[in-house]
N, C-alpha and C positions, 0 to 999 in steps of 0.2 A: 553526462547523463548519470542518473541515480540507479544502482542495480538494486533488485529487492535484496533483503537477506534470505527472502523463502527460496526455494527451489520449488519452483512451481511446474506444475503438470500446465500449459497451454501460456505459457510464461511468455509476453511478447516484448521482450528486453535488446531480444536480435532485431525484431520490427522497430524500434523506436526512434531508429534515425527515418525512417518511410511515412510514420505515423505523426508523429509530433508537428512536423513545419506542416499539417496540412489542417493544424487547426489555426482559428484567427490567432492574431499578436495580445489581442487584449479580449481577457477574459474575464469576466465578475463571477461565474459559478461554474464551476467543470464538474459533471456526473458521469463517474469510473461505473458504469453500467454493471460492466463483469470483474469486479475490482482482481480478483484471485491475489494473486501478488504486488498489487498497489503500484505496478510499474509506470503504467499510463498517466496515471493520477499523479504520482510524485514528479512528473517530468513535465505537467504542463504548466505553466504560469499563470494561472487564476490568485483570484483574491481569495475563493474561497474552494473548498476541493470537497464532494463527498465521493464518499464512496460504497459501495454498494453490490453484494453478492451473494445469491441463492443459499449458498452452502453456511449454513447457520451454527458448524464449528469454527468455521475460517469467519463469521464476523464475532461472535464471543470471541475467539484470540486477541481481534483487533481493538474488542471492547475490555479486556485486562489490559492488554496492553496499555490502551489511554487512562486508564484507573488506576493504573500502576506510576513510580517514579524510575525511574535510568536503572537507577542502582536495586530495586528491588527487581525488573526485568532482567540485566545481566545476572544476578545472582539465582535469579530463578533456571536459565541458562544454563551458568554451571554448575546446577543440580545441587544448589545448595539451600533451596526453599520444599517445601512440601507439598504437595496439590492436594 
C-alpha cells in the first residue's frame, strides 16, 4: 500500500486494507471525492485517477506540485526555494 507523505487530519491509510478490495478489479476512472491526502486514490488501480477536494489550499499544493519537476519539489522541501 502507498502511504501519503502528508499527515493528514481524516487520513484513511489505517482504513485502506477495509476500503480498497471493495472496489471492482477493473477500473477506467476512480473519483477520490474527498481526496485530502490522496491515499484512496493512490491505492486504487484505475487507468485514470482524479482527484478532487473542497479545501482549495490543499488542491493548489497538488496543482504546484504537478507543475513542478522531482527535484524542484524536494528542494523546495528542504527550504531551499522561496515562495
Amino acid at each position: 500500500m502507498i502511504k501519503s507523505p502528508l499527515n493528514y487530519i481524516g487520513g484513511k491509510s489505517k482504513l485502506l486494507t477495509q476500503i480498497v478490495p471493495r472496489f471492482p478489479t477493473q477500473v477506467e476512472t476512480f473519483v477520490d471525492l474527498f481526496a485530502g491526502g490522496c491515499t484512496v486514490g493512490l491505492n486504487v488501480r484505475s487507468k485514470r485517477t482524479l482527484f478532487n477536494d473542497n479545501l482549495t489550499y490543499l488542491v493548489d499544493l497538488y496543482r504546484k506540485i504537478q507543475d513542478s519537476n522531482a527535484e524542484e519539489v524536494f528542494e523546495h522541501i528542504n527550504g531551499r526555494i522561496d515562495t
